[in-house]
C-alpha positions as CSV (number, residue, x, y, z in Angstrom):
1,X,-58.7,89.8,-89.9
2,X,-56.1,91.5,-87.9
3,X,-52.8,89.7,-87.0
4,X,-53.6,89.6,-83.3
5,X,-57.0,87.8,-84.1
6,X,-55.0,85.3,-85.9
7,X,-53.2,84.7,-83.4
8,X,-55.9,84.5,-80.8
9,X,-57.6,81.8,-82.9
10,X,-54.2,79.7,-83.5
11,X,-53.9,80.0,-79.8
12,X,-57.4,78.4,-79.1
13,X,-57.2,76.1,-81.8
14,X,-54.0,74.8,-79.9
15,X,-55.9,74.6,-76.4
16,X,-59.2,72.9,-78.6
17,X,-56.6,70.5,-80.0
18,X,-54.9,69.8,-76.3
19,X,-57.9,69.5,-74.6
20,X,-59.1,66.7,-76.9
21,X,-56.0,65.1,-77.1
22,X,-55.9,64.8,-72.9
23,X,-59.1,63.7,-73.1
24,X,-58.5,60.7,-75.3
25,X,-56.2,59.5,-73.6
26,X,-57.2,59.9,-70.4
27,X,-60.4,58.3,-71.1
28,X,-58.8,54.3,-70.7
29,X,-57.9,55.4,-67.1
30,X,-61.3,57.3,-66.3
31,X,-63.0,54.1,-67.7
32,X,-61.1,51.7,-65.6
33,X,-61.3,53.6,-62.5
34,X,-64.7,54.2,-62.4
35,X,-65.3,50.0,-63.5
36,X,-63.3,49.3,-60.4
37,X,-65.9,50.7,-58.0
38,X,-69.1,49.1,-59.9
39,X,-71.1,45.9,-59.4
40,X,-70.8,43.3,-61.7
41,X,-74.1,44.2,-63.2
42,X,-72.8,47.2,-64.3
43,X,-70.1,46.6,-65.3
44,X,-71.4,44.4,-68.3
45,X,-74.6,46.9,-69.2
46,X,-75.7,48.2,-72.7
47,X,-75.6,51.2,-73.2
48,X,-72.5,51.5,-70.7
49,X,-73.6,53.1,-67.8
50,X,-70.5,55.8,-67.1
51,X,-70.8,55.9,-63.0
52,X,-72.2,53.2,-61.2
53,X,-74.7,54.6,-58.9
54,X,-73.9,52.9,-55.9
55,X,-69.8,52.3,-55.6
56,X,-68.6,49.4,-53.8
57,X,-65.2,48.3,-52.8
58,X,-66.0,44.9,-53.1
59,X,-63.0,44.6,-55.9
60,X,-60.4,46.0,-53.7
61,X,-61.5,43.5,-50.9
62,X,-60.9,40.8,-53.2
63,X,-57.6,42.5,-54.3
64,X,-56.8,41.9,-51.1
65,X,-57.6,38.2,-50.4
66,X,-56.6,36.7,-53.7
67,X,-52.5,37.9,-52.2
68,X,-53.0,41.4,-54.5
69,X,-50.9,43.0,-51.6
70,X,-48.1,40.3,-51.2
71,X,-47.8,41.1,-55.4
72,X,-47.8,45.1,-55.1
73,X,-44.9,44.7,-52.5
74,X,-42.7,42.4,-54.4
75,X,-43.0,45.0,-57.7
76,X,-41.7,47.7,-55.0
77,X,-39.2,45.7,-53.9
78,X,-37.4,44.7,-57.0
79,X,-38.5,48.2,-59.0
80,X,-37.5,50.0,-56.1
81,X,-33.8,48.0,-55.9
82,X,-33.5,47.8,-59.7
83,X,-33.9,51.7,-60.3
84,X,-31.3,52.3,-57.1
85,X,-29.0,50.4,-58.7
86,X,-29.1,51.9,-62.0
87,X,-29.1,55.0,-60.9
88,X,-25.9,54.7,-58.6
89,X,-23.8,52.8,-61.1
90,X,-24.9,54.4,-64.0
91,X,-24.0,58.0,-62.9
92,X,-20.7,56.6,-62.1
93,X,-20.2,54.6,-65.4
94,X,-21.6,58.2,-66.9
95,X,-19.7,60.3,-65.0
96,X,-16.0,58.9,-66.0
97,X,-17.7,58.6,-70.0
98,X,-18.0,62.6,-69.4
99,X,-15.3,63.6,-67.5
100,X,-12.4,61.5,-68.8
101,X,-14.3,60.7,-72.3
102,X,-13.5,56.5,-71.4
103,X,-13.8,54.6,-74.5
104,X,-13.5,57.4,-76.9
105,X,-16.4,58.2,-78.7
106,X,-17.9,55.2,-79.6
107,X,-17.9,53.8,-76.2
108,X,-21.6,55.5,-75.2
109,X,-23.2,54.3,-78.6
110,X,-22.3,50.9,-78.0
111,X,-23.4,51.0,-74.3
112,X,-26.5,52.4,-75.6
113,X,-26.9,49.8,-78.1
114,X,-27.2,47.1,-75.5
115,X,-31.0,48.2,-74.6
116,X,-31.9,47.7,-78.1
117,X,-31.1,43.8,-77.7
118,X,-34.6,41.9,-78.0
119,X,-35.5,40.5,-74.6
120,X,-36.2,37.2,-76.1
121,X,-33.0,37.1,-77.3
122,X,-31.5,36.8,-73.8
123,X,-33.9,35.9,-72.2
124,X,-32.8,31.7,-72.0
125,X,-29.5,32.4,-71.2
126,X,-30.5,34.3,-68.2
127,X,-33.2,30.9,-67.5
128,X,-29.9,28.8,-67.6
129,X,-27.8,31.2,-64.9
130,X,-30.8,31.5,-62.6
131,X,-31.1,28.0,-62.5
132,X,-27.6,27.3,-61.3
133,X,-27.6,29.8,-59.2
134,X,-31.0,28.6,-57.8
135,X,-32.8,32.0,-58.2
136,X,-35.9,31.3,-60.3
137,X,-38.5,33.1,-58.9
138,X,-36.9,35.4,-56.8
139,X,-36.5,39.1,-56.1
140,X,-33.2,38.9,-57.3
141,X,-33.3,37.2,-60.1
142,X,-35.5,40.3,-61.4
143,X,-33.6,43.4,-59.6
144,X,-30.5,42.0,-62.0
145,X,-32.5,41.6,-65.2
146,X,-33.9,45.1,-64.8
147,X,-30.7,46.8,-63.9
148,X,-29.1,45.2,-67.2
149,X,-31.8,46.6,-69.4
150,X,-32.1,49.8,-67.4
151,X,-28.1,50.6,-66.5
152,X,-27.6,51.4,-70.1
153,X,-30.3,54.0,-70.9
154,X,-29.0,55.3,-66.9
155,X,-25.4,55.7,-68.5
156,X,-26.6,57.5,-71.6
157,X,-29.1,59.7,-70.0
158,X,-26.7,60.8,-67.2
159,X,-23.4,61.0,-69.5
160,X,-25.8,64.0,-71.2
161,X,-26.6,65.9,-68.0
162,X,-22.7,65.3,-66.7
163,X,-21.7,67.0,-70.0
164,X,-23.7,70.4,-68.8
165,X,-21.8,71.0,-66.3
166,X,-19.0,73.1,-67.2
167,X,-15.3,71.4,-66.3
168,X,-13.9,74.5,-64.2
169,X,-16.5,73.6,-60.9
170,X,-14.9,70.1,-60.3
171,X,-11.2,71.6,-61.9
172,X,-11.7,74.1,-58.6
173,X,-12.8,71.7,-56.1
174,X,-9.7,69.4,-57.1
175,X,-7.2,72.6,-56.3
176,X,-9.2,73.5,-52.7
177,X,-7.7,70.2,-52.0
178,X,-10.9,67.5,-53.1
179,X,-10.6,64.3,-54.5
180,X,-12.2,62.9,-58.2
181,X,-14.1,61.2,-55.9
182,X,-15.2,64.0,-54.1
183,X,-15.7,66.7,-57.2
184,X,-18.4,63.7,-58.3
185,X,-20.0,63.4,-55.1
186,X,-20.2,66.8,-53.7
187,X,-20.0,69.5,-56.8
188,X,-21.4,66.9,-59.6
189,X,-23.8,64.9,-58.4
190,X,-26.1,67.8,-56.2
191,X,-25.9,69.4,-59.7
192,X,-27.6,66.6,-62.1
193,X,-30.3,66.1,-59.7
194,X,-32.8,66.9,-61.8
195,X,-31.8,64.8,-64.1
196,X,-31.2,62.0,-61.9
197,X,-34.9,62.0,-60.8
198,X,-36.0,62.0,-64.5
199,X,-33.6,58.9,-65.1
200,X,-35.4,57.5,-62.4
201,X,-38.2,57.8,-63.0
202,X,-38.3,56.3,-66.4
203,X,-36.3,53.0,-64.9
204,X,-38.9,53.1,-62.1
205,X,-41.8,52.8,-64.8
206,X,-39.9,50.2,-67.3
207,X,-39.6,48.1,-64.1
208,X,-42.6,48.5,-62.3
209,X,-44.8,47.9,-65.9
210,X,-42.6,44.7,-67.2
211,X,-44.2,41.7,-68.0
212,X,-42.2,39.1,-70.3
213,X,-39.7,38.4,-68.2
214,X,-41.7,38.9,-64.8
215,X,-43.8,35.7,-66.4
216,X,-40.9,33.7,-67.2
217,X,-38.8,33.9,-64.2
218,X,-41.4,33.9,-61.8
219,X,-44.0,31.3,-60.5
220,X,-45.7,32.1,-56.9
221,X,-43.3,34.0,-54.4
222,X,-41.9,37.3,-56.6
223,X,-44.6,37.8,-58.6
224,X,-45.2,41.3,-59.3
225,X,-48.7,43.0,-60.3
226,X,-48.0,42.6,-64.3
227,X,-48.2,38.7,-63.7
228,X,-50.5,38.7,-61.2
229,X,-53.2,40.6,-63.0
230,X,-53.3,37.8,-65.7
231,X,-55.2,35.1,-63.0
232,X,-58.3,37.7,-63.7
233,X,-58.3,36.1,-67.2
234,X,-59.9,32.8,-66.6
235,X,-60.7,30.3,-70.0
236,X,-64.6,30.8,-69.4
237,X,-64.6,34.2,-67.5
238,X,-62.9,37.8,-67.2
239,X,-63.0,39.3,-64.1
240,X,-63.4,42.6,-65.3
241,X,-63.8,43.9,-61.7
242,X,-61.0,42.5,-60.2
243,X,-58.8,43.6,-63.2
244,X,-59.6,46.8,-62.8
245,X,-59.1,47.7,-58.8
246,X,-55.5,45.8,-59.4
247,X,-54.8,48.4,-62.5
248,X,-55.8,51.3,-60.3
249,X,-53.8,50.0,-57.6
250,X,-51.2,49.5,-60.2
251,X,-51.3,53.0,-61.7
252,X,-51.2,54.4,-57.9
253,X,-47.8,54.6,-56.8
254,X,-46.6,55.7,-60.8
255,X,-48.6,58.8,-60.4
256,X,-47.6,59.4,-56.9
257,X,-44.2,59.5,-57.8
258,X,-44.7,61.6,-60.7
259,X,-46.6,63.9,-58.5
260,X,-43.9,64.0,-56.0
261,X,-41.1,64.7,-58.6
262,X,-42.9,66.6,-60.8
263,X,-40.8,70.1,-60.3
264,X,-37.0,67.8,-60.4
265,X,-39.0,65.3,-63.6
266,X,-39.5,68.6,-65.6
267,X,-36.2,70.5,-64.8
268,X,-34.6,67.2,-66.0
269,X,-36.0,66.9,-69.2
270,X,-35.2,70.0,-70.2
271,X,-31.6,70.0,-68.7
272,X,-29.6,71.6,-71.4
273,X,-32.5,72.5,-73.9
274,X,-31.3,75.5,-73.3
275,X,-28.1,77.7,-73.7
């Protein structure tokens, strides 16, 4: 066998290997889209039957009565807040970490180090605050738990993609007469955008997909999808329907965003990959 033949066949032995790959893990999310547009019937039939023959939207209606929509805009709202915050204090906690190397070296480990604390671990002291301040089961008392867990995987990201950019940009808009300020704003910030988007987008999903402290900090008004999804699970039934429109609903606005940011999501990833 010549040596372009082997390398033919190690090619499609990758794309064989890929293909199946994608297609076990897409197969959960094929599966509980197409349950979300079947009867109940259906739904529960042996052999499984893989597309209902006639789709209903029944599920979504119900979605939509049992407060499903009051649910999907509090997980925007306090996502949406939580990964803004991050973003814009962890560039600027990033940026001075890069640029005027604040705490020495050991300063980003140990900021780094906080999101590796157990959310259990913190998670009755936070219980205690709220309480005082009166914000159990608000959108607050979420947006401030998720920017503690997400502001230090924002600074470590971002302190990375501040470290690409070489010195001498900012050093030359300081001498045309702009301030630190300004250098950050205007030369630094335009420049990490990629990476920005990809920090975002991670702190987006960690927020949007929590659950533990969602449950215990929230009883009727903020609850967001994650908790709202378990009232499918009754004692004597599982409304397998139900459960599944609210995961595709769920899933929605993750891809969407993905989609959206798909060029700026891949150019930040591999932000200085290469040299």
């Amino acid at each position: 066998m010549s040596l372009r033949a082997r390398k033919r066949m190690v090619q499609a032995l990758r794309y064989v290997v890929a293909v199946i790959a994608l297609m076990f893990f897409l197969f959960p999310i094929f599966w509980i889209f197409m349950t979300a547009f079947k009867e109940g019937d259906w739904i529960y039939k042996s052999p499984p039957v893989w597309i209902a023959p006639n789709p209903t939207l029944r599920h979504f209606g119900l979605f939509v009565e049992s407060g499903g929509l009051r649910a999907l805009v509090n997980t925007l709202i306090i996502a949406g807040s939580a990964t803004l915050l991050a973003l814009l204090f962890g560039s600027l906690a990033a940026y001075g970490l890069a640029r005027y190397e604040a705490g020495g070296d050991n300063l980003p480990f140990f900021v780094l180090s906080q999101r590796f604390m157990p959310p259990v671990v913190i998670v009755f002291p936070f219980l205690m605050v709220f309480k005082v301040l009166q914000w159990m089961d608000t959108h607050q008392a979420l947006i401030v738990i998720y920017l503690t867990f997400n502001l230090p995987y924002a600074v470590w990201m971002m302190r990375s993609f501040f470290l690409e950019i070489p010195r001498e940009i900012e050093e030359s808009a300081l001498v045309d007469g702009c301030s630190p300020f300004g250098a950050f704003w205007r030369i630094a910030l335009p420049l990490v955008a990629p990476g920005l988007v990809a920090t975002g987008v991670f702190c987006f999903i960690f927020a949007w997909a929590e659950f533990f402290f969602a449950v215990c900090l929230t009883r009727n008004t903020a609850v967001p999808l994650s908790v709202f999804l378990v009232n499918y699970f009754g004692k004597h039934q599982v409304m397998w329907g139900q459960i599944a429109s609210t995961s595709v609903i769920a899933m929605l606005p993750l891809f969407l965003v993905s989609l959206v940011v798909q060029r700026y999501l891949v150019r930040g990833l591999t932000l200085g990959a290469v040299r």
